[in-house]
C-alpha positions as CSV (number, residue, x, y, z in Angstrom):
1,X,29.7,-16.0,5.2
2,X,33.5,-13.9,4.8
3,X,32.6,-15.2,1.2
4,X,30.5,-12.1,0.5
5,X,32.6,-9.4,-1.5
6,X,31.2,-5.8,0.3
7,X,28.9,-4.2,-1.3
8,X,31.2,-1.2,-2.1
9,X,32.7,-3.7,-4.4
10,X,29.7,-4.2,-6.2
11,X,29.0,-1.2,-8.2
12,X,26.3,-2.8,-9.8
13,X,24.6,-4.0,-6.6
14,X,24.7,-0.3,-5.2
15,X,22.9,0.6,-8.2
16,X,20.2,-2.0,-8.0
17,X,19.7,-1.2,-3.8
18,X,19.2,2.8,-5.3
19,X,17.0,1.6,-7.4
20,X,15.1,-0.7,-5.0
21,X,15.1,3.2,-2.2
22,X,13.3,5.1,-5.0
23,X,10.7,3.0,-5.6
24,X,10.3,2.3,-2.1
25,X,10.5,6.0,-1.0
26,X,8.9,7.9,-3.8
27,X,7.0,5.8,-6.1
28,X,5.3,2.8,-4.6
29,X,3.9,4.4,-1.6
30,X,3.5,8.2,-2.6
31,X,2.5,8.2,-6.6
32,X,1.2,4.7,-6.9
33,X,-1.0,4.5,-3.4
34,X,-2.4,7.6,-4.9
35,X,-4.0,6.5,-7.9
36,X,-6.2,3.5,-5.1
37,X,-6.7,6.1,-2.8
38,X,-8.4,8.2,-5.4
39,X,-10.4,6.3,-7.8
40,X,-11.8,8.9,-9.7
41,X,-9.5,12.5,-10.3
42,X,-12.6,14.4,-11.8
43,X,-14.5,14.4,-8.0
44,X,-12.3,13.6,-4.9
45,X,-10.6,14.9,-1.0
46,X,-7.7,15.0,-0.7
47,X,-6.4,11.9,1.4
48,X,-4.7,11.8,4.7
49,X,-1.8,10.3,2.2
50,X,-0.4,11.1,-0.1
51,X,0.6,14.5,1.0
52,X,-1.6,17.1,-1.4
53,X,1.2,18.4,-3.3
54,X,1.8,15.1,-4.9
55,X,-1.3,14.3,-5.1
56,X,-1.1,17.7,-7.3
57,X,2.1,16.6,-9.0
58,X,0.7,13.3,-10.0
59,X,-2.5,14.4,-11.4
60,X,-0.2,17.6,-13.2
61,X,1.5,14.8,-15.1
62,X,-1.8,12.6,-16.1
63,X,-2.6,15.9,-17.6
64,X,0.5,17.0,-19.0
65,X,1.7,13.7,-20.6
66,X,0.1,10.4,-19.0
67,X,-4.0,10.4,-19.9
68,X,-3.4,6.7,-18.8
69,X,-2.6,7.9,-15.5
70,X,-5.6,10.0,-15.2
71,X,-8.2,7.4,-16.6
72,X,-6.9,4.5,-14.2
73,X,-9.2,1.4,-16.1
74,X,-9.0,-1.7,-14.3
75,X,-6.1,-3.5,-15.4
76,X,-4.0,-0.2,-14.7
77,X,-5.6,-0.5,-11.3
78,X,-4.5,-3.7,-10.9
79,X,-1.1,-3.2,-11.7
80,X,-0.8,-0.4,-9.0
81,X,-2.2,-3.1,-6.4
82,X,0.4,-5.5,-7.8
83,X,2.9,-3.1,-7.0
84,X,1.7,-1.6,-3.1
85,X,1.1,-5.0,-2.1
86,X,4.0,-7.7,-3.7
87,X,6.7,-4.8,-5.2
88,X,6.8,-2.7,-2.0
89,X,7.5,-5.6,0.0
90,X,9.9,-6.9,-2.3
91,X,11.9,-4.0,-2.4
92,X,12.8,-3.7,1.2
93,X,13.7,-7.7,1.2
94,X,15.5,-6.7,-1.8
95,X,17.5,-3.8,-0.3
96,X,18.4,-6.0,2.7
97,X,19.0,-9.3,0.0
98,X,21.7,-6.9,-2.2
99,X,23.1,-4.9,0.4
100,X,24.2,-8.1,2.6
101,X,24.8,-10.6,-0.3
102,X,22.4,-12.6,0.9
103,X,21.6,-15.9,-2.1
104,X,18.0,-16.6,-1.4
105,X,17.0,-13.0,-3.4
106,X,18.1,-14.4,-6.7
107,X,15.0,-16.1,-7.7
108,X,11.9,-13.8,-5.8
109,X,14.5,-10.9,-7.7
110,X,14.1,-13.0,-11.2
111,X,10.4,-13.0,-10.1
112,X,9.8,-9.5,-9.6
113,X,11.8,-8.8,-13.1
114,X,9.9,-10.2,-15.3
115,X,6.6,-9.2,-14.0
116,X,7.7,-5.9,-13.8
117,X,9.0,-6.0,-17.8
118,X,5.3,-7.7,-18.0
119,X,3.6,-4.7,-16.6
120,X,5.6,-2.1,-18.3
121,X,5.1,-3.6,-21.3
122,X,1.4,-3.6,-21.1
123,X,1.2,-0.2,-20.2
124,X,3.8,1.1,-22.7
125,X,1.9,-0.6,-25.0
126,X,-1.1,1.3,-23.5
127,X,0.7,4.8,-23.8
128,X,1.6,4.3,-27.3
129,X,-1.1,2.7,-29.0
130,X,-4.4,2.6,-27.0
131,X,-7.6,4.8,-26.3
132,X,-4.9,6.4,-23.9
133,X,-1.8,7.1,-25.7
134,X,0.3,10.1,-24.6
135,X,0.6,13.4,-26.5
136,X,4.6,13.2,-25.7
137,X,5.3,9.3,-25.5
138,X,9.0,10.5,-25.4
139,X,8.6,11.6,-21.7
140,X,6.4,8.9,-21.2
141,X,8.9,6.1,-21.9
142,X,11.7,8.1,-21.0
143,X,9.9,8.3,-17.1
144,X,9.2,4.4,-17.9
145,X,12.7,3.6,-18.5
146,X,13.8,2.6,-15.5
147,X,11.4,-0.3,-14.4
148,X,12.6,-1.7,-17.7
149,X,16.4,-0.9,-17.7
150,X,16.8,-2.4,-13.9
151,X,14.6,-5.7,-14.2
152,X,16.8,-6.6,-17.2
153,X,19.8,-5.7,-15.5
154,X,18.8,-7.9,-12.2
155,X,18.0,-10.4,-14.3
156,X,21.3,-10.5,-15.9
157,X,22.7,-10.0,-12.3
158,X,21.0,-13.0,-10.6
159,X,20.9,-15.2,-13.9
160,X,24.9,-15.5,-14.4
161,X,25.8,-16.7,-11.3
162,X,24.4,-19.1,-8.3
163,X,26.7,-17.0,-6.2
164,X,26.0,-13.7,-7.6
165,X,27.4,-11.8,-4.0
166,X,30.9,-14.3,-3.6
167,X,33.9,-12.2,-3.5
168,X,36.1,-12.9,-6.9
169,X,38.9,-15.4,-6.9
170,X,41.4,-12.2,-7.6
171,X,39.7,-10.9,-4.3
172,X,39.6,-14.7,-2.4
173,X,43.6,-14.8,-2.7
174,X,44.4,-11.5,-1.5
């Protein structure tokens, strides 16, 4: 569809597909498959993945700010799952979705939003008030920020418009 304004002219979009390449290429399948593929931080090998140095990083930071991280009870678990197996995929439809315009993202991207604000909110709520709060909640919401800055933003995004992608009517009479 020629209806599609490039994604260059979406500074927004470009933002959101960024957003989408992090978690996709450093947190979902590096720090997150960490914390399933060891169970318990007091006694374990290191795995074939994650590399050891994050594996090292991660467990630095459960240390250093996150006892959450580090203590992994079951619903913490279970968001990590939530996030290998349905956010992973979802980002790389996502990424392809933004970066060609493509309509049928809206809703599975209103979908992931608000179970991601869900998630967060749990465990913020976690790090500042439960058996696990963090020592420095400061960093810990600061390094939180983004998986609730972006879902609002998205849901903003895909919310206003049911053609979120269509070039502008300034840009259609050119």
């Amino acid at each position: 569809m020629d209806n599609i304004a490039p994604l260059r002219k979406r500074p927004l979009d470009i933002a959101i597909v960024a957003y989408f390449l992090f978690n996709i290429l450093f947190i979902t399948y590096f720090f997150d498959l960490e914390q399933i593929v060891i169970p318990d931080v007091s006694h374990f090998s290191y795995p074939v993945w994650p590399p050891p140095f994050l594996v090292n990083l991660s467990h630095w930071w459960g240390r250093t700010f996150d006892p959450l991280l580090l203590a992994r009870p079951v619903w913490w678990r279970a968001t990590i799952w939530i996030d290998v197996v349905l956010f992973g995929p979802f980002y790389l439809f996502g990424i392809y979705g933004f970066t060609k315009g493509k309509r049928w993202i809206r809703m599975p991207s209103v979908i992931y939003s608000t179970v991601m604000i869900t998630n967060v909110t749990i465990i913020l709520s976690e790090e500042i008030w439960g058996p696990h709060a963090s020592p420095a909640i400061l960093a810990v919401i600061g390094a939180n920020a983004s998986w609730v800055v972006f879902p609002i933003l998205i849901i903003i995004r895909m919310w206003r418009d049911g053609e979120p992608f269509a070039k502008s009517k300034a840009e259609t009479d050119e």
